[in-house]
C-alpha positions, -999 to +999 in steps of 0.1 A: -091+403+550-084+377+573-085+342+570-122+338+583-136+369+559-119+354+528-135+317+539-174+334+540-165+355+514-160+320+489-190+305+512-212+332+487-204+308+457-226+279+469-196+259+492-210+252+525-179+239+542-142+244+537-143+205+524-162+188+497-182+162+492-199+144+466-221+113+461-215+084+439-228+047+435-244+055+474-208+066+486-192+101+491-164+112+475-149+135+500-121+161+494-099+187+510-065+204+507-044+222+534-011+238+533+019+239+551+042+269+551+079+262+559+083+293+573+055+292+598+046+257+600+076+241+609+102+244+639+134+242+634+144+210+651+121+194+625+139+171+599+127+176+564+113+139+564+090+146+588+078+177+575+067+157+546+050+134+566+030+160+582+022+182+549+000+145+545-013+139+582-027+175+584-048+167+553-057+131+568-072+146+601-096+168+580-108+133+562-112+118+597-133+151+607-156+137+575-155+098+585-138+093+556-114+064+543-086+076+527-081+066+490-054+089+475-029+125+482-017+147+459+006+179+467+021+208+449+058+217+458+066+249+459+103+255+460+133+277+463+160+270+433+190+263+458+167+240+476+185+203+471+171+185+499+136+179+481+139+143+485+137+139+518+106+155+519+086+129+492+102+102+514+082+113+545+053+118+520+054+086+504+063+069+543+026+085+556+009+080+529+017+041+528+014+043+567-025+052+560-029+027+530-034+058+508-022+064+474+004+086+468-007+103+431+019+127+423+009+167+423+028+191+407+064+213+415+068+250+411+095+276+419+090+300+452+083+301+490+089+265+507+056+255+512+038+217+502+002+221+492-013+188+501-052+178+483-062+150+499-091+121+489-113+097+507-147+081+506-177+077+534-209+059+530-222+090+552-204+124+556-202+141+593-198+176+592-195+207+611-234+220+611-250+190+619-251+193+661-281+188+676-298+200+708-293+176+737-266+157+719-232+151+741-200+172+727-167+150+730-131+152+723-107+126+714-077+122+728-055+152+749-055+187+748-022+216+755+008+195+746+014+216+715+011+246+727+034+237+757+057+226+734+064+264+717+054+279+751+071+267+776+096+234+770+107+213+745+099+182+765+098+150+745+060+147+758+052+178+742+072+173+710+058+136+701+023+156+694+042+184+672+063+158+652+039+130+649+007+138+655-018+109+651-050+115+629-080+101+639-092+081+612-102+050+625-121+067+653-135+092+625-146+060+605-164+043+635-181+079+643-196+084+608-223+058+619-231+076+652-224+113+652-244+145+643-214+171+638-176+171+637-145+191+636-105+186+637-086+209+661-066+223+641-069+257+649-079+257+687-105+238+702-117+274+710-125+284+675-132+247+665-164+246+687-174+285+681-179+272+648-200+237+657-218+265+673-222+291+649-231+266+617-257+241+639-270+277+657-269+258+689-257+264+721-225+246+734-221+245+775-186+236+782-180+218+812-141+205+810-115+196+786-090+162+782-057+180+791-025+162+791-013+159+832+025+167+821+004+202+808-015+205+839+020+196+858+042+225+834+014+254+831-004+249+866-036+275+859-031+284+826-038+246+817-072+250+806-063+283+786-032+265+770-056+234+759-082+256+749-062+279+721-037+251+711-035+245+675-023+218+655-036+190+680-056+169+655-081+157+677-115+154+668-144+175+687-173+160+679-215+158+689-233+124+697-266+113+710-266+100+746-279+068+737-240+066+720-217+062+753-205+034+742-194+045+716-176+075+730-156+051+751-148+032+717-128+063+703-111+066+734-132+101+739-139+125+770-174+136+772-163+180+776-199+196+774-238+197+762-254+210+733-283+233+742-305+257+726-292+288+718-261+302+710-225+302+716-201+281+736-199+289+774-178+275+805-190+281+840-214+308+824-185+331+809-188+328+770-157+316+751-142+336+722-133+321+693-095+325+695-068+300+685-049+304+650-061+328+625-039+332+590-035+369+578-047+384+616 
């Protein structure tokens, strides 16, 4: 099964997104975990600090998707015996974790593949999530588009890397959105498969009219651009839907208005209809 079977396979039980939510004393509790594999999630070049740090900032960007504050992170080590380096990697935990005023609670260490499961907690006085578009609201994207996958495509500019290394969640935009937006998303798998499923969950139609890509991607990939910001993973932007009476708002999160939603379904540019590509686990 691949990654999207097993997900509305567990959907059967009750769970209507991929995180969780609930109230308490008129504020949401929101939760989510997300792993990161050593052996596919992390280039080489990558010092083990940093790959700490990001085992915490993947897990923030899903609490920005939310409009959450984060309170508190948690992660399960899973390591090989001969692997002595271990510290390095809580320091980069502990360092982004502090960076986002978040609390750093411990987790739990086992013996195996290199791999840091991170579980992640925050708190919103309202929730966005990913079914929630509405018909005539604005789609927008924070941010730029393409520089990861430039980065493991085509050079390891310094330009490209800065998004792979240190990518920058969105929370404080995803804070000041919670009190505007219908739906959100983080790109974390493609902005391709990221609005497929705004699409598919709010059974609307999204019209795609352009995309926030980086110029040094325009500059390296000439007409693959669009295709290269369209399928890149790992970006941690936030695609999210907004009434037009918003726009200032949209300007606030430093966002670029990419597209309508309309009645229907699917997400189209220039009348072709967009696959859901990007990352997929076990495909």
């Amino acid at each position: 099964m691949k990654e999207t079977d097993i997900i509305n396979y567990i959907k059967k039980f009750g769970i209507e997104d991929e995180d969780a939510a609930y109230i308490k004393n008129d504020e949401y509790l929101c939760f989510t975990t997300d792993t990161l594999v050593f052996s596919t999630d992390v280039p080489e070049e990558m010092d083990l600090k940093t790959v700490g740090r990001k085992s915490v900032l993947m897990n923030l960007s899903d609490l920005a998707a939310m409009g959450c504050k984060p309170l508190l992170f948690l992660c399960s080590l899973n390591l090989p015996r001969d692997f002595s380096d271990i510290k390095k990697v809580i320091d980069g935990i502990h360092s982004a974790c502090k960076e986002y005023n978040m609390k750093y609670a411990g987790g739990d260490v086992n013996e195996g593949e290199l791999s840091i499961s991170g579980f992640a907690v925050g708190k919103s006085k309202r929730i966005l999530r990913r079914n929630a578009a509405k018909e005539d609201d604005l789609v927008c994207i924070t941010g730029d588009l393409g520089r990861v996958y430039c980065y493991f495509k085509e050079a390891k500019r310094d330009i490209f890397k800065e998004k792979v290394f240190n990518p920058v969640p969105r929370i404080k935009e995803g804070q000041i959105l919670s009190s505007y937006a219908n739906a959100c998303i983080d790109i974390s798998d493609g902005a391709s498969k990221e609005l497929n499923l705004i699409s598919e969950l709010s059974n609307v139609k999204i019209e795609l009219e352009t995309l926030p890509i980086h110029p040094s991607v325009i500059e390296i990939s000439k007409e693959k651009a669009f295709d290269y910001a369209l399928n890149s993973g790992e970006e941690f932007e936030l695609i999210f839907t907004i009434p037009k009476k918003y726009k200032n708002v949209i300007e606030k999160v430093n966002a670029t208005v990419v597209g309508r939603v309309k009645s229907g379904e699917g997400v189209f540019y220039k009348g072709k209809k967009i696959e859901k590509k990007g990352w997929e686990h076990l495909c």
